[in-house]
VOGU-3710 file (C-alpha; in Angstrom, 3 decimals, decimal comma):
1> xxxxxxxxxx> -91,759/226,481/-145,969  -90,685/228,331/-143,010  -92,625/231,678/-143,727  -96,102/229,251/-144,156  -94,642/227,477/-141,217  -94,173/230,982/-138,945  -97,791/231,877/-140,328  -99,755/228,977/-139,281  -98,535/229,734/-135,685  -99,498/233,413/-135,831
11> xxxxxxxxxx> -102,628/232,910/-137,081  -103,167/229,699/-134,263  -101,818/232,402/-131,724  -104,060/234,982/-132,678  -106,992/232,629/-132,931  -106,175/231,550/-129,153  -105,911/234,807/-128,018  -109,518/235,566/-129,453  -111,185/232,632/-128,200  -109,579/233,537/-124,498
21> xxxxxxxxxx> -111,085/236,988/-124,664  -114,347/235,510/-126,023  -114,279/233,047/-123,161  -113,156/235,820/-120,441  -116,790/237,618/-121,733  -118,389/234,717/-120,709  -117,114/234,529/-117,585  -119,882/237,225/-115,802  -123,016/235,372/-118,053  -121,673/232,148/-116,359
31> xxxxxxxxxx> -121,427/232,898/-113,281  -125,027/234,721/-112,991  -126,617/231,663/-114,702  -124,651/229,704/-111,677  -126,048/232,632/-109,332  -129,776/232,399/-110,570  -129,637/227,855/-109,678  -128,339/228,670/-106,056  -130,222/227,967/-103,071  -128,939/231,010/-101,143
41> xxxxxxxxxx> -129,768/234,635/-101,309  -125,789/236,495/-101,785  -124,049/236,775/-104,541  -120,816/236,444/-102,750  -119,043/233,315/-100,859  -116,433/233,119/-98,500  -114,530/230,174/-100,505  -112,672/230,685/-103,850  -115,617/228,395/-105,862  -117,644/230,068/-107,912
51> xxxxxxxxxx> -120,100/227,035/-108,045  -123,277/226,655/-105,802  -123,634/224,025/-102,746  -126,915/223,230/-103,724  -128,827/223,986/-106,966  -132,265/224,552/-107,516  -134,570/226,353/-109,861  -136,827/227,907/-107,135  -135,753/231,311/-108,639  -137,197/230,374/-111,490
61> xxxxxxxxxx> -140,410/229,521/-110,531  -141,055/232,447/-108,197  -139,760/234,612/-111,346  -142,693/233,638/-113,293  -145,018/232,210/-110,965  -144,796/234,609/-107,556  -143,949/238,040/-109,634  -145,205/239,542/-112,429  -142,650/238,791/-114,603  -144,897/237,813/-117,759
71> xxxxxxxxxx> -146,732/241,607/-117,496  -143,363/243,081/-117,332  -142,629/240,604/-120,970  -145,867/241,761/-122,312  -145,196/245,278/-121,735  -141,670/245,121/-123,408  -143,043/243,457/-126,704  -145,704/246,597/-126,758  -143,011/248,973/-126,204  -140,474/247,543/-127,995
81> xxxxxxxxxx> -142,460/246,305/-131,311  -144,765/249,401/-130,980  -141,576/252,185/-131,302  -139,719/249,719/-133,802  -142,621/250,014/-136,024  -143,359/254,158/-135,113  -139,498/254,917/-135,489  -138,770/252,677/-138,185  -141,769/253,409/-140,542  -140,576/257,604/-140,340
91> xxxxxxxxxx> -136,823/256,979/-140,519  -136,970/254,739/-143,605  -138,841/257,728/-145,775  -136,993/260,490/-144,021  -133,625/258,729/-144,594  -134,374/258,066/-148,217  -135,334/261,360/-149,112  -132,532/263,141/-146,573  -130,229/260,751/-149,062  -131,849/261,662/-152,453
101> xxxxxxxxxx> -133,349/264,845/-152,587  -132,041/267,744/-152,478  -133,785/270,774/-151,124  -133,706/273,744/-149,130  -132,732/272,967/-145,569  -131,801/270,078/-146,145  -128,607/270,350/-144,018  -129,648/272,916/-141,852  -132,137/269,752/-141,437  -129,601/267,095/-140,966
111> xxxxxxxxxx> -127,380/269,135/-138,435  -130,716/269,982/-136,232  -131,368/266,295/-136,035  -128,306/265,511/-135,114  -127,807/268,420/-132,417  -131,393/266,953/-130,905  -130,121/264,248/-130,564  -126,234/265,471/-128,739  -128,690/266,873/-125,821  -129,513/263,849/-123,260
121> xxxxxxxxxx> -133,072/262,686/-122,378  -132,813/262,854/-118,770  -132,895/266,942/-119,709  -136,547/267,176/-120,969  -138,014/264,000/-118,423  -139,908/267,142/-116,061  -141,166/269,100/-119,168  -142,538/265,358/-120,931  -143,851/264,508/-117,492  -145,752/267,401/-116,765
131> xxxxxxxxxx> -146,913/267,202/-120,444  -147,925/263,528/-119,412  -149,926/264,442/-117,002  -152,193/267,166/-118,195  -152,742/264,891/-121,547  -153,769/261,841/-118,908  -150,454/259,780/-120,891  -148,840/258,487/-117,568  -149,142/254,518/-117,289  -149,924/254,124/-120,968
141> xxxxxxxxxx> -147,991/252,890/-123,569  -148,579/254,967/-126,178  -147,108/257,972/-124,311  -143,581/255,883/-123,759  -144,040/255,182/-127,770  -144,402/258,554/-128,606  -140,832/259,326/-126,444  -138,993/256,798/-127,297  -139,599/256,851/-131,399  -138,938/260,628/-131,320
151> xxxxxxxxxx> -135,576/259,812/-129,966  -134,658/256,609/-131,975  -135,951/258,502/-134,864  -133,128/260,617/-135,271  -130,469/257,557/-134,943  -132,348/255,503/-137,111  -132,529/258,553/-139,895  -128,511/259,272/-139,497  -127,480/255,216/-139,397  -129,632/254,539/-142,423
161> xxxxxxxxxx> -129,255/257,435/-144,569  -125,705/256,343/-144,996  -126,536/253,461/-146,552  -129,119/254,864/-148,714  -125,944/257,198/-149,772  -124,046/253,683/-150,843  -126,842/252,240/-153,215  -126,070/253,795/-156,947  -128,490/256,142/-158,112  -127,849/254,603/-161,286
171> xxxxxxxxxx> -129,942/251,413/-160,300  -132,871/253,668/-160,083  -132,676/255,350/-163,391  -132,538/252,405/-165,126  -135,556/251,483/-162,951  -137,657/254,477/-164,266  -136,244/253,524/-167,485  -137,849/250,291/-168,112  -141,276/251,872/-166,541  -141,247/251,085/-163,286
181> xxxxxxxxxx> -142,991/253,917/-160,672  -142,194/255,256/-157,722  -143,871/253,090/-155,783  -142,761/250,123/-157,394  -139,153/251,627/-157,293  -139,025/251,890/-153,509  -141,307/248,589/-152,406  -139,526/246,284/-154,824  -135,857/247,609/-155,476  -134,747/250,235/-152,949
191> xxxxxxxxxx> -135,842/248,473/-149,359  -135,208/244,898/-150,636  -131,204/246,559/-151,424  -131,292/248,323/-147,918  -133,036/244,899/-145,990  -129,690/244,991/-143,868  -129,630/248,286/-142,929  -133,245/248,324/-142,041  -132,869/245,106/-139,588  -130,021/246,102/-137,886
201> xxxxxxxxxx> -131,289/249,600/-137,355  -135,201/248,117/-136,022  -133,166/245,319/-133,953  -131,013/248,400/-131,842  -133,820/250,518/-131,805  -135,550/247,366/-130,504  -132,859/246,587/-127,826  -132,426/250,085/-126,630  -136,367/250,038/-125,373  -136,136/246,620/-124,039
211> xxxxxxxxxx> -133,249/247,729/-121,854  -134,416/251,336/-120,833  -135,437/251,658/-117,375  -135,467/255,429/-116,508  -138,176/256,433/-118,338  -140,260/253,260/-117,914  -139,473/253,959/-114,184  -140,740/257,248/-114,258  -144,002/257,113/-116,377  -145,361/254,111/-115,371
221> xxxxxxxxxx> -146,329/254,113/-111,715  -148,201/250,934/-111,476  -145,991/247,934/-110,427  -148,058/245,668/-113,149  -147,522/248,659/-115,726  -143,563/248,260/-115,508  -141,541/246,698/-118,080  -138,900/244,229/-117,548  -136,181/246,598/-117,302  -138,355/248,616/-114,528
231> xxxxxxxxxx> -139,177/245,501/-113,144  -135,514/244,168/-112,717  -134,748/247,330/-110,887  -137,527/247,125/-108,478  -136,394/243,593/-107,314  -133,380/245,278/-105,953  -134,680/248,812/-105,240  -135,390/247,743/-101,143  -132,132/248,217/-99,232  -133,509/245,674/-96,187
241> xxxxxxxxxx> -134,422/242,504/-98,461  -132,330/241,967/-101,775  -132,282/238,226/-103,218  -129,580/238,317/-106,237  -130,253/234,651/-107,149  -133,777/235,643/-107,894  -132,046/238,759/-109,719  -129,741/236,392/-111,817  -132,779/234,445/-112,873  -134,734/237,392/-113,699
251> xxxxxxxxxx> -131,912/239,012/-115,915  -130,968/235,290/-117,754  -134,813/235,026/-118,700  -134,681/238,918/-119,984  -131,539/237,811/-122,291  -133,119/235,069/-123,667  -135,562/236,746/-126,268  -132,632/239,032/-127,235  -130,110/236,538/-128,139  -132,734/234,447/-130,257
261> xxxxxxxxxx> -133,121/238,047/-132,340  -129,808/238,552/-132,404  -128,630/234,850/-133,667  -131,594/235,162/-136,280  -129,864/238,634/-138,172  -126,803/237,486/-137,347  -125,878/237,494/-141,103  -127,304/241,217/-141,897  -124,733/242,371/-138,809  -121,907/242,991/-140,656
271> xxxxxxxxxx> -123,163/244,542/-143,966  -125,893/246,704/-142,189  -123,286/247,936/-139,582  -120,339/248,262/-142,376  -122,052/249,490/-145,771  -122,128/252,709/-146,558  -120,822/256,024/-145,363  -122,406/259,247/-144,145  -122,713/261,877/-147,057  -123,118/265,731/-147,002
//
């Protein structure tokens, strides 16, 4: 009686602690949400209230009315469907067969990739740019596509390989026993197995465009070619005039798309993260 006694409270303890950390985390979203329905233009007070005198949604309004805020959307969905698609529809075949073929190179292959991808980007942004510009690619999307799938590529190949490594082969042979082709094999067996892998790979691929700025910064050099991340950072690039309200608002509307995503594969999370380990 005692021992269930002395376990309830640990486990009400622990639970306590974890919802204090959880609401700790939500301490910074809160108070930029509070930030973003202020009539002032600081993000600092003198008093010890966190809570605006007067609220308003002005910021809101001149977000989407007063700045191009929906181009910037529209030109995150582009970028951000248009390498999910790119980087996910090479990764899924060059996982599979990195995971069940074997042939020469294979891991000379493998250990390439992943050396690509040690180096950072910021080392090859003059060589792409000059590229850029003799191939007339600046202020296009398809040239941002091009970079940004070549580098999610590799990720995506390494993340989902593993879990191409955790499905038994011996599902497959009994595939090709009872007649089924390759084709068939893949489409209707082999992806519908690794559906949790795939998401949660094409979600972070996803949220690593939507949140890239340095590259969308330096290829596109139209203000109406910018994507949100760009165009976040251009709201507070002048050192004479900075409204962090209007800031606040901007970043709470950029969230929004992300966390609808996010609560939608919630339930792939932990089996696409978890499943499966990397293999020689």
């Amino acid at each position: 009686m005692k021992r269930s006694v002395k376990r309830t409270l640990g486990l009400a303890a622990l639970n306590l602690f974890f919802i204090s950390i959880c609401l700790i985390g939500l301490v910074p979203i809160l108070y930029a949400f509070l930030l973003s329905v202020s009539s002032g233009s600081g993000a600092l007070t003198t008093g010890l209230s966190i809570l605006p005198e007067k609220y308003t949604l002005d910021n809101y309004r001149t977000i989407l009315v007063e700045k191009p805020f929906l181009k910037w959307l529209y030109n995150s969905v582009v970028l951000s469907v248009g390498t999910m698609v790119l980087a996910m529809g090479t990764s899924v075949t060059a996982s599979y067969a990195f995971s069940r073929f074997r042939f020469p190179g294979r891991a000379a292959a493998m250990q390439i990739l992943l050396l690509l991808n040690a180096f950072p980007q910021i080392l090859s942004m003059f060589a792409i740019f000059r590229l850029f510009k003799l191939l007339n690619l600046l202020n296009s999307h398809a040239g941002l596509i091009f970079i940004y799938s070549g580098s999610m590529c590799i990720f995506s190949i390494w993340n989902m390989k593993g879990y191409f490594d955790s499905i038994p082969i011996e599902i497959e042979e009994a595939s090709k026993i009872d007649g089924a082709g390759n084709l068939t094999l893949i489409a209707k067996i082999i992806l519908p197995l690794a559906r949790p892998a795939i998401i949660v790979t094409a979600v972070m691929v996803l949220i690593f465009v939507w949140n890239e700025y340095l590259f969308a910064t330096t290829f596109m050099l139209r203000e109406e070619s910018y994507t949100l991340a760009g165009g976040l950072y251009q709201l507070q690039a002048n050192d004479y005039s900075r409204s962090w309200p209007l800031f606040s608002a901007a970043a709470i509307l950029v969230s929004v798309p992300i966390l609808i995503i996010f609560f939608c594969i919630q339930k792939y999370m932990v089996s696409g993260l978890t499943a499966g380990g990397v293999k020689g």
